[in-house]
N, CA, C and O atoms as a Tripos MOL2 file, in Angstrom:
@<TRIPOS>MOLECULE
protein
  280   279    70     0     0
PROTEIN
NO_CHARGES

@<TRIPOS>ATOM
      1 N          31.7160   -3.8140   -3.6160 N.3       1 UNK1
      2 CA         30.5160   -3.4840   -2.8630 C.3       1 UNK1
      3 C          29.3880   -4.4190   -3.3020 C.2       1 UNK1
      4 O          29.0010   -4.4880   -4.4690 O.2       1 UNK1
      5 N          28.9240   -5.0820   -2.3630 N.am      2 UNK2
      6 CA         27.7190   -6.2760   -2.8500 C.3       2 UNK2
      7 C          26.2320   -5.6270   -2.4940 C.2       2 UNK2
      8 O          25.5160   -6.0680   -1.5950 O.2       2 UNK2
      9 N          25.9740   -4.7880   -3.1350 N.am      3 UNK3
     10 CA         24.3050   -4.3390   -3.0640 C.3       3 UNK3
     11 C          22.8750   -5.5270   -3.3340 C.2       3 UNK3
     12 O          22.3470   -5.6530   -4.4390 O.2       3 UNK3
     13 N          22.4760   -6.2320   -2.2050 N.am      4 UNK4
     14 CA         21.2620   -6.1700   -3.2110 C.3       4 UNK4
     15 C          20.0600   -5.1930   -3.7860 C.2       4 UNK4
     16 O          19.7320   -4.0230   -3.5890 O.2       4 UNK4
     17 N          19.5970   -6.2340   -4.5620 N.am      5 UNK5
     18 CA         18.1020   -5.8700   -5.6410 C.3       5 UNK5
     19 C          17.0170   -5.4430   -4.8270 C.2       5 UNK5
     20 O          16.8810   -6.2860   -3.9410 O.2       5 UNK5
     21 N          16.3500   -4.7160   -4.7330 N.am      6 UNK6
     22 CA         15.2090   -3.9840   -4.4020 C.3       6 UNK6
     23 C          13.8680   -5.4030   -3.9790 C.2       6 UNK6
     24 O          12.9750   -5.3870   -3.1320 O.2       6 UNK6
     25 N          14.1800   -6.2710   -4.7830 N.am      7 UNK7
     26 CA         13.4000   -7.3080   -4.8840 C.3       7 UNK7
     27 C          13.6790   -7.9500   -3.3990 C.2       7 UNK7
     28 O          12.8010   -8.2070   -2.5760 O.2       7 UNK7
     29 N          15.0090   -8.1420   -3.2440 N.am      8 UNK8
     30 CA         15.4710   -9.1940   -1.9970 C.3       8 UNK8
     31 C          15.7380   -8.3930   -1.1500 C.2       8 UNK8
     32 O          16.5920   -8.7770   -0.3510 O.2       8 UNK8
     33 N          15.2210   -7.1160   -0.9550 N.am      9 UNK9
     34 CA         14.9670   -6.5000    0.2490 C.3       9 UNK9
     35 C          13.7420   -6.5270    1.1460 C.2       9 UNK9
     36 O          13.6170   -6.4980    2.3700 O.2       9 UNK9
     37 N          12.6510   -6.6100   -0.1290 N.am     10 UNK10
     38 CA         11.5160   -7.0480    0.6290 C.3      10 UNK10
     39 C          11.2900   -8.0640    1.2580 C.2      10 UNK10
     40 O          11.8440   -9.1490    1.0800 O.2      10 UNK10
     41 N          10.2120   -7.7340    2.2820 N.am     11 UNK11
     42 CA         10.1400   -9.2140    3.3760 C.3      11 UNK11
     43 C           8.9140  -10.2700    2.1250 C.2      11 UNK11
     44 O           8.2570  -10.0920    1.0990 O.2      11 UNK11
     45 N           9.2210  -11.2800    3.0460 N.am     12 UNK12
     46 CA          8.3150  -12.3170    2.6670 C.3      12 UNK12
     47 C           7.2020  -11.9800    2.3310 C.2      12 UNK12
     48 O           6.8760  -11.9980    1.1440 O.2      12 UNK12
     49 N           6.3390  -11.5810    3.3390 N.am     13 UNK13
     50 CA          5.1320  -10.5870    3.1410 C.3      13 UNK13
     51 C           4.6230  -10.0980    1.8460 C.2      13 UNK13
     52 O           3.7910  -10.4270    1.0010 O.2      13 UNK13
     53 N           5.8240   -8.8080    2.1430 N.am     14 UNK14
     54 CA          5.3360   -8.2950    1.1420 C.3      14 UNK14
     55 C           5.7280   -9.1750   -0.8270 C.2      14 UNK14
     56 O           5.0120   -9.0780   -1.8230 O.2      14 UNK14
     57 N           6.6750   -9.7040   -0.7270 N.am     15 UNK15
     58 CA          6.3110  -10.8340   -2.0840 C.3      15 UNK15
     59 C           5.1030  -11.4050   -2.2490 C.2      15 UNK15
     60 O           4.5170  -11.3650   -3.3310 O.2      15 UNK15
     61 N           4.6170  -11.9970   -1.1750 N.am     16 UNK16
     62 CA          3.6920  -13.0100   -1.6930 C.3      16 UNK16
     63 C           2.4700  -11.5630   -2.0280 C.2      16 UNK16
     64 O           1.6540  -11.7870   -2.9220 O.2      16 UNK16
     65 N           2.4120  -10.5440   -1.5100 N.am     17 UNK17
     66 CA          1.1910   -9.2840   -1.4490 C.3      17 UNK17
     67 C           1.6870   -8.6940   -2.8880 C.2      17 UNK17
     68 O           0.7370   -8.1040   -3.4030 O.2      17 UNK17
     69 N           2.3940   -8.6680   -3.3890 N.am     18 UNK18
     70 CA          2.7260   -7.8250   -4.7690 C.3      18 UNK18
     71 C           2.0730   -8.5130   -5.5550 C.2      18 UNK18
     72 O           1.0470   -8.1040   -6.0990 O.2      18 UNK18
     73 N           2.8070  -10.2050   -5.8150 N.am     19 UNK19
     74 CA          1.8830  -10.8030   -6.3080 C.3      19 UNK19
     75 C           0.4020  -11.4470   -6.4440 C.2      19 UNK19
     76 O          -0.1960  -11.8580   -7.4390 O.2      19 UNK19
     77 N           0.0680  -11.3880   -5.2220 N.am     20 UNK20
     78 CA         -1.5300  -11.8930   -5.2210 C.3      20 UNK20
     79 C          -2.5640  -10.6540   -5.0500 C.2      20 UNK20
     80 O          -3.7440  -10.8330   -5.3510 O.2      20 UNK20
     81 N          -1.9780   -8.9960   -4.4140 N.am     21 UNK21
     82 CA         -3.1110   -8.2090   -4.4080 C.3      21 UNK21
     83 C          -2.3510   -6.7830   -4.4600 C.2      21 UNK21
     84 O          -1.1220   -6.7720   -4.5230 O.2      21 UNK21
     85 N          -2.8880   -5.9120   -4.4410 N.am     22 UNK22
     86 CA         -2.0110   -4.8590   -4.6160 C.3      22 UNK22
     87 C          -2.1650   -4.2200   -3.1950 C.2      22 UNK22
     88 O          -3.1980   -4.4690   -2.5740 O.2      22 UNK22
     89 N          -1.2500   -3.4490   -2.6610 N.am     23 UNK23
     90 CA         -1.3200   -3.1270   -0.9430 C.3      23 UNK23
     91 C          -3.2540   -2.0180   -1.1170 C.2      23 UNK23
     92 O          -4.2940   -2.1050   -0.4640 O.2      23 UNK23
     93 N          -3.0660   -1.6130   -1.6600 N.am     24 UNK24
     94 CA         -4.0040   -0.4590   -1.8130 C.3      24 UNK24
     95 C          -5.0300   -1.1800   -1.7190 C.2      24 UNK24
     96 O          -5.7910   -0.7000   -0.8790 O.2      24 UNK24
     97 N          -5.5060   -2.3100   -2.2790 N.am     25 UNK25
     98 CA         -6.6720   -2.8740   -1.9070 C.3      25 UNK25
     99 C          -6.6350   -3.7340   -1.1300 C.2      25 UNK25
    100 O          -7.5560   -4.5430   -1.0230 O.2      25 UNK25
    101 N          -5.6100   -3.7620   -0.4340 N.am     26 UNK26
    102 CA         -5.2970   -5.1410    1.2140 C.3      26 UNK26
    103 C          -5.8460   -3.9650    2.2140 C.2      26 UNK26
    104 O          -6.7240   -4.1650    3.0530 O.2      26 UNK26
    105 N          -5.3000   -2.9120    2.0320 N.am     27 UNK27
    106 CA         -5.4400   -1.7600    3.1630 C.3      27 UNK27
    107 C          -7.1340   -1.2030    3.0540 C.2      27 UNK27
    108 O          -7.8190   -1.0550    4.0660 O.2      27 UNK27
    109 N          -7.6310   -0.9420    1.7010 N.am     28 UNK28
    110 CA         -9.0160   -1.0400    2.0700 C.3      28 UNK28
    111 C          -9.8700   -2.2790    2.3770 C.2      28 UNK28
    112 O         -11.0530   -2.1640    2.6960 O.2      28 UNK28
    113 N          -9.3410   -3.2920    2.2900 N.am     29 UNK29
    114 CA        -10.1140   -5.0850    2.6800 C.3      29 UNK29
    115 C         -10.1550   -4.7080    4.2620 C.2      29 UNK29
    116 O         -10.9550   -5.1770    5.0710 O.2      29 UNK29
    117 N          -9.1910   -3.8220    4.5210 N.am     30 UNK30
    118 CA         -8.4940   -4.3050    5.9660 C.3      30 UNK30
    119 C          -9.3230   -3.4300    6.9040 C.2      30 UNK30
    120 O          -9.6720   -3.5930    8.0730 O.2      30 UNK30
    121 N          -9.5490   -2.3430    5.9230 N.am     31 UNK31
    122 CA        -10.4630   -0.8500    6.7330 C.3      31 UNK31
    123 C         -11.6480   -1.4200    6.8390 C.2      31 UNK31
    124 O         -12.2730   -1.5800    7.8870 O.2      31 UNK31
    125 N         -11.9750   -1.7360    5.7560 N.am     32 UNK32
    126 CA        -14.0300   -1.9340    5.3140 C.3      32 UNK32
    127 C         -13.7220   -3.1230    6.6710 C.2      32 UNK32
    128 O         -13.9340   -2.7880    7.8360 O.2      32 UNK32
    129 N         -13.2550   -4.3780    6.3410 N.am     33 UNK33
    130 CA        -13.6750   -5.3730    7.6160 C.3      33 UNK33
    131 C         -13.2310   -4.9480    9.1830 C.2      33 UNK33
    132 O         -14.0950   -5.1810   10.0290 O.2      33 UNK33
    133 N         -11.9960   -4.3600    9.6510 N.am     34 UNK34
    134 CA        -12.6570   -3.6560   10.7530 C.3      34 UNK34
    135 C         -13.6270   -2.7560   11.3950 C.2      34 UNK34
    136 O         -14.0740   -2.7470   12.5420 O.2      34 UNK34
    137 N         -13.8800   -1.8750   10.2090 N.am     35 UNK35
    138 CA        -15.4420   -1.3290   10.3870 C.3      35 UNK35
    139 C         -16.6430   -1.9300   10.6140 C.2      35 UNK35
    140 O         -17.5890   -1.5890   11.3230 O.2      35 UNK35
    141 N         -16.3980   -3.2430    9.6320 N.am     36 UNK36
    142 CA        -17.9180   -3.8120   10.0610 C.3      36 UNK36
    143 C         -17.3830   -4.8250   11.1800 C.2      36 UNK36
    144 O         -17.9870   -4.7770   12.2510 O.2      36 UNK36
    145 N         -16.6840   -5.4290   11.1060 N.am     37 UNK37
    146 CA        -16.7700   -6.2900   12.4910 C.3      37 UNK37
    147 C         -15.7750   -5.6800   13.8430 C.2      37 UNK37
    148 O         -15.4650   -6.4890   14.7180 O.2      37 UNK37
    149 N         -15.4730   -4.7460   13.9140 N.am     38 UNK38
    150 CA        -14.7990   -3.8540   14.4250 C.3      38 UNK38
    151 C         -15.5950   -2.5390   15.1900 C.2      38 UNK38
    152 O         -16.6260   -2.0020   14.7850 O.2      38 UNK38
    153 N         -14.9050   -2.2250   16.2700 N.am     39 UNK39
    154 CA        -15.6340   -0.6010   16.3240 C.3      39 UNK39
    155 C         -14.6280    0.6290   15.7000 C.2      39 UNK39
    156 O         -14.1420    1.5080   16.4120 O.2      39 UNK39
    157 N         -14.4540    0.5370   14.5070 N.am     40 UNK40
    158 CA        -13.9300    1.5140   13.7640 C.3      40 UNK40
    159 C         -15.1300    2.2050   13.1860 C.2      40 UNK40
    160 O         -16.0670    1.6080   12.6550 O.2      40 UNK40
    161 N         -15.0300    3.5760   13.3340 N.am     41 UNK41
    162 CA        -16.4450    3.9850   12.5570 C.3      41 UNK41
    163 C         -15.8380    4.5610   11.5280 C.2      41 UNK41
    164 O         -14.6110    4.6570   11.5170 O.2      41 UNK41
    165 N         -16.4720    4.9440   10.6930 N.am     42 UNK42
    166 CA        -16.6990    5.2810    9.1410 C.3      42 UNK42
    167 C         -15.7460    6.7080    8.9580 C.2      42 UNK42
    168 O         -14.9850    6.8190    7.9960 O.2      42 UNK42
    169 N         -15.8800    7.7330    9.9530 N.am     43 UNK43
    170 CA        -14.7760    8.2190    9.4450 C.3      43 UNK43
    171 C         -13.2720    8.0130    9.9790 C.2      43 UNK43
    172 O         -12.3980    8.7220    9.4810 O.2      43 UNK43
    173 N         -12.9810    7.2200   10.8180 N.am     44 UNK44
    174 CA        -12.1760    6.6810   10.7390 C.3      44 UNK44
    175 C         -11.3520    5.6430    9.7910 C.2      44 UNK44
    176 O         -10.1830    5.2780    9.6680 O.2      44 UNK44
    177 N         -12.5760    5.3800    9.2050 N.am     45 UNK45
    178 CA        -12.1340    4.2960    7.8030 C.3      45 UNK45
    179 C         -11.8170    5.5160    6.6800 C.2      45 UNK45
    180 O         -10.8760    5.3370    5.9060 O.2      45 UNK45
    181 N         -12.4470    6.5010    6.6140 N.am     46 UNK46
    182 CA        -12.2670    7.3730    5.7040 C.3      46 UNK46
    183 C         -10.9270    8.2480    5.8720 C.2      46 UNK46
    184 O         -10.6130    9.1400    5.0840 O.2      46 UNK46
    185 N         -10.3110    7.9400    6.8030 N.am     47 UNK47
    186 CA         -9.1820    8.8680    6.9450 C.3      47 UNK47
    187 C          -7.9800    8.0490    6.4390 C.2      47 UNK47
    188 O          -7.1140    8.4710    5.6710 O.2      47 UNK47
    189 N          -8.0470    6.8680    6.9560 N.am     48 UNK48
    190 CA         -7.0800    5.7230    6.6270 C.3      48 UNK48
    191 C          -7.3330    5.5780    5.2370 C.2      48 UNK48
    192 O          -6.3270    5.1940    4.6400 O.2      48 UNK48
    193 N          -8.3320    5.7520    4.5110 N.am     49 UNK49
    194 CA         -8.7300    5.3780    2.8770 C.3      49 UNK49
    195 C          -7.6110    6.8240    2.4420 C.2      49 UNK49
    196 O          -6.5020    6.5310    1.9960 O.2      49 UNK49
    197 N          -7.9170    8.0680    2.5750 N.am     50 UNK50
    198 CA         -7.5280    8.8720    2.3830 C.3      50 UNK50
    199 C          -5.8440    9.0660    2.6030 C.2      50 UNK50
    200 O          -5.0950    9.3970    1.6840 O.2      50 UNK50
    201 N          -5.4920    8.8520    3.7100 N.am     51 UNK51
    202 CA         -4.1420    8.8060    3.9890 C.3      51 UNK51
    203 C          -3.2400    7.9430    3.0650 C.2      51 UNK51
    204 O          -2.4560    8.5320    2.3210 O.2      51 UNK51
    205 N          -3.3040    6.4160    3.0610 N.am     52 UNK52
    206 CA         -2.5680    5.9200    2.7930 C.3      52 UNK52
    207 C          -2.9520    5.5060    1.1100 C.2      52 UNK52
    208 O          -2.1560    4.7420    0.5650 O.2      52 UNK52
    209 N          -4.0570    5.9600    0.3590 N.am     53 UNK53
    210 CA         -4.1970    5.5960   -1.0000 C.3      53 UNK53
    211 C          -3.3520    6.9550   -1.5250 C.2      53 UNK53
    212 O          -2.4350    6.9680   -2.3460 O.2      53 UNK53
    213 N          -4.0200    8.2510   -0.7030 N.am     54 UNK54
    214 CA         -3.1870    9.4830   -1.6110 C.3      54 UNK54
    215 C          -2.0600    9.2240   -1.0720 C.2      54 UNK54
    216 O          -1.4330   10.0010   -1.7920 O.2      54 UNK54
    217 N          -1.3010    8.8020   -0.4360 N.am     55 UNK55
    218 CA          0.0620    8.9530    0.0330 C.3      55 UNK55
    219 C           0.7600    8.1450   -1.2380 C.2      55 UNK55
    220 O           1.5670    8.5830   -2.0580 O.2      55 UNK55
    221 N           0.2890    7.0650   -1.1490 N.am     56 UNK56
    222 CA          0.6740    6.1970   -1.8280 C.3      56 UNK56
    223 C           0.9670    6.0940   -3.7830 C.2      56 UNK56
    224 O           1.8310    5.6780   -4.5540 O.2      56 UNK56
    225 N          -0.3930    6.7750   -3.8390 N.am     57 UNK57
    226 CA         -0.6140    7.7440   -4.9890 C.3      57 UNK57
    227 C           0.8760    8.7950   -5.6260 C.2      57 UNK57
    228 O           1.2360    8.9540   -6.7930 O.2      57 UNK57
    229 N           1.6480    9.5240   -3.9800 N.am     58 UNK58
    230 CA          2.3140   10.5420   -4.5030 C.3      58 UNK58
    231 C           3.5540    9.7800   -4.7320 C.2      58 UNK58
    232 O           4.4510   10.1640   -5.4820 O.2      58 UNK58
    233 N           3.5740    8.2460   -3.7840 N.am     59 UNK59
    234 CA          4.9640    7.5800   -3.7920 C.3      59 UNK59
    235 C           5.3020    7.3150   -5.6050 C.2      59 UNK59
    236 O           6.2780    7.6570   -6.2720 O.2      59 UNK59
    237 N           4.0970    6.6040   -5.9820 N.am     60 UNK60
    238 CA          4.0200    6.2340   -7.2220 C.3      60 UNK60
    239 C           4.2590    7.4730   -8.0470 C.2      60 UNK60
    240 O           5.3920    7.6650   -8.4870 O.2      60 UNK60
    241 N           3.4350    8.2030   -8.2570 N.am     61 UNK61
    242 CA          4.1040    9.4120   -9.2460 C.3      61 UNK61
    243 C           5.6650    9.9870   -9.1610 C.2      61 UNK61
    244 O           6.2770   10.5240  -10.0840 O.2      61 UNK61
    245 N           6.1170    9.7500   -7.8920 N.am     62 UNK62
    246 CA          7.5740   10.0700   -7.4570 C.3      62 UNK62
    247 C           8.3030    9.5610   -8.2760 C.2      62 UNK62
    248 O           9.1400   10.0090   -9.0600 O.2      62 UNK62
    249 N           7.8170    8.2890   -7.9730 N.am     63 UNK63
    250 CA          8.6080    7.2320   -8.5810 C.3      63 UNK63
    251 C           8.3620    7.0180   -9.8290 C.2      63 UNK63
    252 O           9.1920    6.1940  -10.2130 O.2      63 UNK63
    253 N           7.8370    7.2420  -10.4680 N.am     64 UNK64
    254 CA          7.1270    7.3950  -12.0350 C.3      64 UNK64
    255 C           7.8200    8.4970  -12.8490 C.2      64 UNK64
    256 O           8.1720    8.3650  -14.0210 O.2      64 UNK64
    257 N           8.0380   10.0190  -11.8110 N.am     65 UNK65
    258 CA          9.0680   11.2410  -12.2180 C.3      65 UNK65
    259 C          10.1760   10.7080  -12.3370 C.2      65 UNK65
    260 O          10.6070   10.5780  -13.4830 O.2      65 UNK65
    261 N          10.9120   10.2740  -11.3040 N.am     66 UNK66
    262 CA         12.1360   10.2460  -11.0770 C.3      66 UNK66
    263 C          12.8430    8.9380  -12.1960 C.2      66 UNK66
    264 O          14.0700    8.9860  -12.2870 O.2      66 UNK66
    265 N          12.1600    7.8670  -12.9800 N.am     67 UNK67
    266 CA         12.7580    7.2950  -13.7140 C.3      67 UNK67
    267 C          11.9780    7.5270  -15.1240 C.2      67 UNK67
    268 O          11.8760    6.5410  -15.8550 O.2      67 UNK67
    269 N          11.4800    8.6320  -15.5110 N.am     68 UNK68
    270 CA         11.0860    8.7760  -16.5510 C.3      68 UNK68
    271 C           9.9990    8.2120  -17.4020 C.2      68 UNK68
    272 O           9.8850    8.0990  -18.6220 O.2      68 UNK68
    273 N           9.4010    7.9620  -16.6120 N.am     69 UNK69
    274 CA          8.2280    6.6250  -17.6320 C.3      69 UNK69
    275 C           6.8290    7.8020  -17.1390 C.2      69 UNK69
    276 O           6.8650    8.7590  -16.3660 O.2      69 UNK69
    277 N           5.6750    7.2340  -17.9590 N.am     70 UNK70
    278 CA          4.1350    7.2590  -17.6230 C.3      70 UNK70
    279 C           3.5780    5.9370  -17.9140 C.2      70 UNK70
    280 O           2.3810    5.7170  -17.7270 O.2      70 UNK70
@<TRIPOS>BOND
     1     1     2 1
     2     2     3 1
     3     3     4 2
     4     3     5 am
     5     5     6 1
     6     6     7 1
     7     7     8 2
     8     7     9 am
     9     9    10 1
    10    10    11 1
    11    11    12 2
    12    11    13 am
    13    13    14 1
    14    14    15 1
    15    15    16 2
    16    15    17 am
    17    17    18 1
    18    18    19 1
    19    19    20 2
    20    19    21 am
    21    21    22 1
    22    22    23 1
    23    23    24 2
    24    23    25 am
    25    25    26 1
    26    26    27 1
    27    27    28 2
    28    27    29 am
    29    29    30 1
    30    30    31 1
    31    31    32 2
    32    31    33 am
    33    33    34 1
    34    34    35 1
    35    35    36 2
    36    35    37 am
    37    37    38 1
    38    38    39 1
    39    39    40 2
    40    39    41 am
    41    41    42 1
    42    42    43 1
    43    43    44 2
    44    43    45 am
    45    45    46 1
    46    46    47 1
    47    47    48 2
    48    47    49 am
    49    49    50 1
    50    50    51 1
    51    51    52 2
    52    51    53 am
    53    53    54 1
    54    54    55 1
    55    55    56 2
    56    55    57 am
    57    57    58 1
    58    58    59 1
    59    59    60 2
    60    59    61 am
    61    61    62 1
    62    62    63 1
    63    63    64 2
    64    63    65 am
    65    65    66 1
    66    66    67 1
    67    67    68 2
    68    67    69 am
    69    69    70 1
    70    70    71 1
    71    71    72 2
    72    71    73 am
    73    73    74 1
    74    74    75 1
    75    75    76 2
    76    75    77 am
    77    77    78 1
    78    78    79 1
    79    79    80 2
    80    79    81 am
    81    81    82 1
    82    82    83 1
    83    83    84 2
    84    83    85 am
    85    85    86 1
    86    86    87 1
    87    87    88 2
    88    87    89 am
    89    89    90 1
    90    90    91 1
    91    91    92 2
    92    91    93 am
    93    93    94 1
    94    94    95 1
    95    95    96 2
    96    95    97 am
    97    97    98 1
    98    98    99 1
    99    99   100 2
   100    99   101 am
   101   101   102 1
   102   102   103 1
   103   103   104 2
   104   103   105 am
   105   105   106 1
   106   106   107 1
   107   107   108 2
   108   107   109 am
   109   109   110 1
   110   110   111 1
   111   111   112 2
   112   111   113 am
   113   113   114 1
   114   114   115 1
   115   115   116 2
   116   115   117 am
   117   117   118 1
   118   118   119 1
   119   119   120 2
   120   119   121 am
   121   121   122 1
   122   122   123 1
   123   123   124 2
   124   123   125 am
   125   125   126 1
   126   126   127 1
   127   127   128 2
   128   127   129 am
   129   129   130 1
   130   130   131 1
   131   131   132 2
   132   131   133 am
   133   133   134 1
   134   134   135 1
   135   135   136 2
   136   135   137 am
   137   137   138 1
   138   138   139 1
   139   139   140 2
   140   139   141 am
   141   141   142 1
   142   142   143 1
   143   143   144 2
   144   143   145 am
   145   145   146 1
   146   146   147 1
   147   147   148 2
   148   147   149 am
   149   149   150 1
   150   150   151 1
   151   151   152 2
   152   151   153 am
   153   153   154 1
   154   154   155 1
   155   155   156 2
   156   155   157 am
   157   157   158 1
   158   158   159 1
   159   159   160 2
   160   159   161 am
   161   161   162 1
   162   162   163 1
   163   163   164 2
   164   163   165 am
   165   165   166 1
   166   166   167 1
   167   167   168 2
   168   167   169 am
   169   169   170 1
   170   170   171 1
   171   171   172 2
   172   171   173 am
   173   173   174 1
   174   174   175 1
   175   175   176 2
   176   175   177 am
   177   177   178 1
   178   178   179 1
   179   179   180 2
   180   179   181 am
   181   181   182 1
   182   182   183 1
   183   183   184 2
   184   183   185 am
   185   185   186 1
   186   186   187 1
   187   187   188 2
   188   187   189 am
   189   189   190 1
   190   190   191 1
   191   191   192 2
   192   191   193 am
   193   193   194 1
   194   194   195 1
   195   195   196 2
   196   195   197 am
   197   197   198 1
   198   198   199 1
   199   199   200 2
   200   199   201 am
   201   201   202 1
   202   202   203 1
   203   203   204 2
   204   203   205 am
   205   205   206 1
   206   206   207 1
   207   207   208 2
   208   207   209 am
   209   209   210 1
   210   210   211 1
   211   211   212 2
   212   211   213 am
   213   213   214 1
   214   214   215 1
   215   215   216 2
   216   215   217 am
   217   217   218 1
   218   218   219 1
   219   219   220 2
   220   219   221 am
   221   221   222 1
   222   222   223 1
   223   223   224 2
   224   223   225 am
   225   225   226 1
   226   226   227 1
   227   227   228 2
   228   227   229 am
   229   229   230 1
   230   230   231 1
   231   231   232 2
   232   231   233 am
   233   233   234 1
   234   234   235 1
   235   235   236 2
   236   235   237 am
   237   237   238 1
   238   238   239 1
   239   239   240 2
   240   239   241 am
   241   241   242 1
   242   242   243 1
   243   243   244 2
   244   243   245 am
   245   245   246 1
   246   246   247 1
   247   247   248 2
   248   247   249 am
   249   249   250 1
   250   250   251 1
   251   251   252 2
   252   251   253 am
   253   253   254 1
   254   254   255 1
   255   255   256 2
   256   255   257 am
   257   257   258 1
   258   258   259 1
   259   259   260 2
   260   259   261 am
   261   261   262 1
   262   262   263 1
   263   263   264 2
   264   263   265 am
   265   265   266 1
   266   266   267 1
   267   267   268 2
   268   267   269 am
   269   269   270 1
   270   270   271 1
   271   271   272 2
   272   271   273 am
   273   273   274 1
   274   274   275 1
   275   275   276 2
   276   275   277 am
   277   277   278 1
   278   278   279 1
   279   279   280 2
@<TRIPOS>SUBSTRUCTURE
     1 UNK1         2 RESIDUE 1 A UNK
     2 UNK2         6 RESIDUE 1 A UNK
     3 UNK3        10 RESIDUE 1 A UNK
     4 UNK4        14 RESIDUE 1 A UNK
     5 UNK5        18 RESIDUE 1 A UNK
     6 UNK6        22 RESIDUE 1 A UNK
     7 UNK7        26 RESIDUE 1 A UNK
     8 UNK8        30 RESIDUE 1 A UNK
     9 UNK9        34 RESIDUE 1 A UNK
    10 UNK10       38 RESIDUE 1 A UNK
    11 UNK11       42 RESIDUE 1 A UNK
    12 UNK12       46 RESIDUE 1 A UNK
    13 UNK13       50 RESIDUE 1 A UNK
    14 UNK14       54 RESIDUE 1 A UNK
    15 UNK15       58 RESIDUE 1 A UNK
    16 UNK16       62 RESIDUE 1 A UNK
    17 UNK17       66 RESIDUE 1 A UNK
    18 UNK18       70 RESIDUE 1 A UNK
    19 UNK19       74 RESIDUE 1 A UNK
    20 UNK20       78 RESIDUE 1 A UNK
    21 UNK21       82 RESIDUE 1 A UNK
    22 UNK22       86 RESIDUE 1 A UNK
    23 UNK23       90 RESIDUE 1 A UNK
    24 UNK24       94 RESIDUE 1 A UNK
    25 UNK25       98 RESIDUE 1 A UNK
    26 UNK26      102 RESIDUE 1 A UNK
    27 UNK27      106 RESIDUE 1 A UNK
    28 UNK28      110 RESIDUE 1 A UNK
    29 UNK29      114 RESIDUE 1 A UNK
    30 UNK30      118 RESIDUE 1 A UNK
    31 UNK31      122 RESIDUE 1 A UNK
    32 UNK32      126 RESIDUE 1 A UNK
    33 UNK33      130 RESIDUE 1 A UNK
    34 UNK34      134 RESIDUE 1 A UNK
    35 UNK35      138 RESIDUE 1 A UNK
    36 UNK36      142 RESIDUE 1 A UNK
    37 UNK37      146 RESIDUE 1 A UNK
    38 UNK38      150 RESIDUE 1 A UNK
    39 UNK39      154 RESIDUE 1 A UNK
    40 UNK40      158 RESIDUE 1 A UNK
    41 UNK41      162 RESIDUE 1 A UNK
    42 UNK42      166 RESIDUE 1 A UNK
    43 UNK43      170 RESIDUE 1 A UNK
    44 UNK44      174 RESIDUE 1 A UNK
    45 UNK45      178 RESIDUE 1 A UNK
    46 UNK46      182 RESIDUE 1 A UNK
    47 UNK47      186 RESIDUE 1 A UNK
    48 UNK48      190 RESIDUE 1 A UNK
    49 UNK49      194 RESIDUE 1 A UNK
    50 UNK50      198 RESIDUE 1 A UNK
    51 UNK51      202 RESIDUE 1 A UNK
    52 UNK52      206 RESIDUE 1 A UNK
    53 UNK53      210 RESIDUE 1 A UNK
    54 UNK54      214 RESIDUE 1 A UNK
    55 UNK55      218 RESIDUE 1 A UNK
    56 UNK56      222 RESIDUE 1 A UNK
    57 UNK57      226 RESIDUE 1 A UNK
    58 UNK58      230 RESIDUE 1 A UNK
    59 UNK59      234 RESIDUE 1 A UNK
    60 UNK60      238 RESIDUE 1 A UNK
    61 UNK61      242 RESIDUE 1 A UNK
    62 UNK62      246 RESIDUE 1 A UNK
    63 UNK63      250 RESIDUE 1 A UNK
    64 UNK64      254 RESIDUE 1 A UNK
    65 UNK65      258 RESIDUE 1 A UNK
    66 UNK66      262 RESIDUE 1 A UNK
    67 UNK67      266 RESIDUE 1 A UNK
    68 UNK68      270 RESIDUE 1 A UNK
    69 UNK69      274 RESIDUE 1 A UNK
    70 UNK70      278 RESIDUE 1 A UNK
């Protein structure tokens, strides 16, 4: 059975984004500048801040439980 690595599953994308920024602060770069040059209003930015940082938040602790580390 030839599995790959977790690594060479990810797209291109996301390599070059692990290494140069962390998603959590691409996704708020991404909120704040469609808000201001965008018609996204503010709580719309606040829901997307909310959604995908705590979501993201629970992926990480998941994943933090499930192999034993802090």
């Amino acid at each position: 059975m030839n599995e790959e690595s977790p690594e060479k599953k990810l797209g291109l994308i996301d390599k070059l984004l692990a290494k140069a920024v962390s998603r959590k602060l691409l996704v708020f770069a991404t909120a704040t500048g469609l808000m201001v040059w965008s018609t996204l209003d503010p709580e719309t930015w606040g829901l997307i801040a909310i959604v995908y940082v705590g979501g993201q938040s629970v992926v990480d602790a998941v994943k933090t439980y499930k192999h034993g580390g802090l």
